[in-house]
C-alpha positions as CSV (number, residue, x, y, z in Angstrom):
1,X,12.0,6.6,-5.0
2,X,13.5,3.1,-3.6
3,X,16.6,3.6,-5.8
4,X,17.4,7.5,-4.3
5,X,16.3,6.3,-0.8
6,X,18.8,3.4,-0.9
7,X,21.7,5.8,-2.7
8,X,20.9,7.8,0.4
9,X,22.0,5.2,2.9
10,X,25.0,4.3,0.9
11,X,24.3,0.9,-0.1
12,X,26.8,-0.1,-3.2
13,X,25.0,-3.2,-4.4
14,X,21.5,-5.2,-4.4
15,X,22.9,-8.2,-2.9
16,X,23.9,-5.5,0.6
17,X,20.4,-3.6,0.1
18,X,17.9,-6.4,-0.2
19,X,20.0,-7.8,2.6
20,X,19.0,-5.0,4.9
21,X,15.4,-4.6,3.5
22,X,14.6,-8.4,4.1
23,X,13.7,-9.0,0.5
24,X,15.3,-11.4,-2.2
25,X,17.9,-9.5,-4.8
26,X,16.0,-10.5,-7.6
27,X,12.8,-8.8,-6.6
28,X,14.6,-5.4,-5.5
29,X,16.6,-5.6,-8.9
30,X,13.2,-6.2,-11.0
31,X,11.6,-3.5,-8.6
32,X,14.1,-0.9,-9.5
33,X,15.3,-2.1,-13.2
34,X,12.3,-3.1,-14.8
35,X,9.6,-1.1,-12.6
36,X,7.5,-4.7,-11.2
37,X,5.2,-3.1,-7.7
38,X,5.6,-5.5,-5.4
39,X,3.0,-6.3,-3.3
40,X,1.9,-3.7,-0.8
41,X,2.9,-5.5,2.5
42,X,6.4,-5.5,0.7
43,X,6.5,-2.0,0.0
44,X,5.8,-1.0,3.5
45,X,8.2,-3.3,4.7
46,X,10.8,-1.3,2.4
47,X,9.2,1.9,3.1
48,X,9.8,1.2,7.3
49,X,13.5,0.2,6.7
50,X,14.4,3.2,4.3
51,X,12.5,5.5,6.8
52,X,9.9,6.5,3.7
53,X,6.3,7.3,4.3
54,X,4.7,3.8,3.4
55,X,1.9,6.0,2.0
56,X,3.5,8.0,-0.6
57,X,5.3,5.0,-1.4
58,X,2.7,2.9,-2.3
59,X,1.1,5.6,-4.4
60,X,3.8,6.3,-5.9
61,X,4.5,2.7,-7.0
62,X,0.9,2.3,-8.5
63,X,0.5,5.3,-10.0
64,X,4.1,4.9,-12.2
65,X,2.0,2.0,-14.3
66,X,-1.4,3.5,-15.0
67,X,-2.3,5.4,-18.3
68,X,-1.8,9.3,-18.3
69,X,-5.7,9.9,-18.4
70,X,-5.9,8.1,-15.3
71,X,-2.8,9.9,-13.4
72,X,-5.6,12.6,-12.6
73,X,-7.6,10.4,-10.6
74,X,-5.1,9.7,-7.7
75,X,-4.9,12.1,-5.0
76,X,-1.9,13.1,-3.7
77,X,-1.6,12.2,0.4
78,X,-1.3,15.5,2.8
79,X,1.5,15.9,4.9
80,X,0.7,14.7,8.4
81,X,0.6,17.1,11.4
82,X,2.1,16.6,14.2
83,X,-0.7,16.7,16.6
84,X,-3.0,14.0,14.0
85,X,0.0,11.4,13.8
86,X,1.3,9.6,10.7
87,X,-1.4,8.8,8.0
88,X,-1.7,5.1,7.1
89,X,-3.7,5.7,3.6
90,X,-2.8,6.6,0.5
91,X,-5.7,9.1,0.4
92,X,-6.5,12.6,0.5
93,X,-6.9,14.5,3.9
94,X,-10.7,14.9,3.5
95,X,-11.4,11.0,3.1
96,X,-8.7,9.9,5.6
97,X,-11.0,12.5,7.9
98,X,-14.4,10.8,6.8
99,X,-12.9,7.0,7.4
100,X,-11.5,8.2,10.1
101,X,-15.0,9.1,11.1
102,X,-16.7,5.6,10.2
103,X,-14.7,2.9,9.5
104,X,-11.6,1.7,11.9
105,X,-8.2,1.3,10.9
106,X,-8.9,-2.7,10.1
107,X,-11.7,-2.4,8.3
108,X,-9.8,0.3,5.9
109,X,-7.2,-2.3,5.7
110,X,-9.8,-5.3,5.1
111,X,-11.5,-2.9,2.2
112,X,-7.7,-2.5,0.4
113,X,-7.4,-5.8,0.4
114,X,-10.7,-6.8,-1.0
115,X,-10.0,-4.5,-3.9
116,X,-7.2,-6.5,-4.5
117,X,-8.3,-10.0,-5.1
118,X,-9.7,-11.3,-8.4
119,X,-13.4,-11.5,-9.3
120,X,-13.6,-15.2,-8.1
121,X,-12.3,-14.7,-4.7
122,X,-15.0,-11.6,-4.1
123,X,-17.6,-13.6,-4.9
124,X,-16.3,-15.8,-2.4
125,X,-15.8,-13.5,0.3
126,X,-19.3,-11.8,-0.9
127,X,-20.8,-15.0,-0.7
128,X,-19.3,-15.9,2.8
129,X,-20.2,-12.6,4.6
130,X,-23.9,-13.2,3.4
131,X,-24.0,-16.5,4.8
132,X,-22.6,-15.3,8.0
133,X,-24.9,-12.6,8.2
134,X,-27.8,-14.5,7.7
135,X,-26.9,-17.1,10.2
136,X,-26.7,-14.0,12.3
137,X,-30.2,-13.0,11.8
138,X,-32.0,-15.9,12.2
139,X,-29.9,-17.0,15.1
């Protein structure tokens, strides 16, 4: 998706592209050659300057290196309407309407990024919203 989007606007070499994108030449030549997913703030900083929907991007990107039994799982994002805006998750229409609902866009941003840290670090951050919670209470 990266490599077409960049044919599209012409760029001749990685040294030019990752130039435009903000991003080192090694990283965009392991992105495209070898298939590495960068980390999500990088792909939506690539999505914004090739004018892709960070979205579909991002799904894309993580869905290239999981098994084929697991390919099912992912939904594919709906096209935004006009009226509704741009959508911001990788998710279906029906859950982006339900967070949409009961969480706000931070806290689906905070949730991404929890799932993203190791096993260690959500203990920590377990650990630290308990604490702060229960200083709360008593308080």
């Amino acid at each position: 998706m990266i490599k077409n989007a960049l044919d599209k606007k012409g760029f001749k070499n990685l040294k030019d592209a990752s130039k435009a994108l903000g991003i080192s030449p090694e990283l965009l030549r392991v992105t495209i050659a070898k298939g590495h997913i960068p980390k999500d703030t990088t792909l939506a900083i690539i999505a914004k300057k090739l004018n892709l929907d960070t979205s579909v991007l991002v799904l894309a990107a993580h869905q290239q290196k999981v098994p084929d039994e697991v390919k099912g799982f992912f939904l594919t994002p709906s096209q935004a309407k006009f009226s509704r805006g741009k959508r911001k998750y990788p998710l279906s229409e029906e859950q982006s309407n339900y967070l949409a609902k009961v969480l706000s866009t931070d806290e689906i941003m905070l949730l991404r990024k929890y799932r993203q840290v190791n096993d260690e670090a959500r203990t920590q951050i377990t650990g630290y919203i308990d604490f702060m919670y229960a200083s709360k209470r008593t308080a």
